[in-house]
N, C-alpha and C positions, 0 to 999 in steps of 0.2 A: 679043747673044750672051750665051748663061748658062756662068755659069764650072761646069765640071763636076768631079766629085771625084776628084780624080789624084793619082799620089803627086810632091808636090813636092818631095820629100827622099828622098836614097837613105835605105835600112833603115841603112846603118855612122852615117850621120848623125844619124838618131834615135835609133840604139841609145847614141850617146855622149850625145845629148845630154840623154837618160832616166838613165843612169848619171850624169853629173854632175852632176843635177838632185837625185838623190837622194841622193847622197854627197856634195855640197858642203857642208850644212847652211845653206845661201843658202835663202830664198824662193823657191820653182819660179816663181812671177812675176819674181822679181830673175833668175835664170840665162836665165827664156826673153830676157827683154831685153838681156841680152850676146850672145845669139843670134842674136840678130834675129829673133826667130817671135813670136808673139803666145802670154799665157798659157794661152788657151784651147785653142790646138794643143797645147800641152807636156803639160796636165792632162790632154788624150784619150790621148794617146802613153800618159804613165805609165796609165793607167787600163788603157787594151788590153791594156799590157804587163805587166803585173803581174796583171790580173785573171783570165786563163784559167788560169793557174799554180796559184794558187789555188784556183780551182772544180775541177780533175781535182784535188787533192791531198783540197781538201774533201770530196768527193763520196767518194774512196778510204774517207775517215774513219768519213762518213756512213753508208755502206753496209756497212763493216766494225763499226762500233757498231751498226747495227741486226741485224745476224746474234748477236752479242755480247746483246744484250739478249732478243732469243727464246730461244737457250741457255738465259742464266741464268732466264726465267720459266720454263722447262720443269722445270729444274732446281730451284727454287721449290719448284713443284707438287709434283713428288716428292717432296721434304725435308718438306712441309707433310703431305702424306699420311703417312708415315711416324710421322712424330711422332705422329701424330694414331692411327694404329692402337696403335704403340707407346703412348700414355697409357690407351688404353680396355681394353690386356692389363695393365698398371700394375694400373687397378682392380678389374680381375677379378679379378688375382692376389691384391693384397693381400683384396678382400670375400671369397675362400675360405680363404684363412689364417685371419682370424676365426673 
């Protein structure tokens, strides 16, 4: 018989014991074993639980700095053209004063 992958802890079980894993300032190996659970369950927990929080917050960032960064090359482009007509009227202006 193969053991299949079930939740052997209710969610209030995990979610405490993800929270005092991190807040204890203990070794998440030293709290999983006042647990009783193995380290390598503990580390998946915190990893799940922490990591999708993360990636939708990341992603937010990502996506708002890359609109952020098209703006300002647009906005570049522009300032660089400018300047760039504005120096060539510069020299006209000053070669006809002479």
């Amino acid at each position: 018989m193969t053991k299949g992958k079930g939740n052997r802890y209710p969610s209030e079980f995990r979610e405490s014991a993800i929270r005092l894993a991190i807040e204890s300032g203990k070794p998440v190996a030293h709290t999983a074993a006042e647990l009783g659970i193995s380290a390598d369950t503990m580390y998946g927990w915190i990893k799940r639980h922490t990591k999708p929080k993360q990636t939708k917050a990341s992603m937010r960032e990502i996506n708002y700095d890359t609109e952020e960064i098209k703006q300002l090359r647009k906005e570049l482009a522009r300032v660089t053209q400018e300047r760039d007509i504005l120096k060539k009227a510069t020299a006209y202006f000053v070669k006809e004063m002479r």
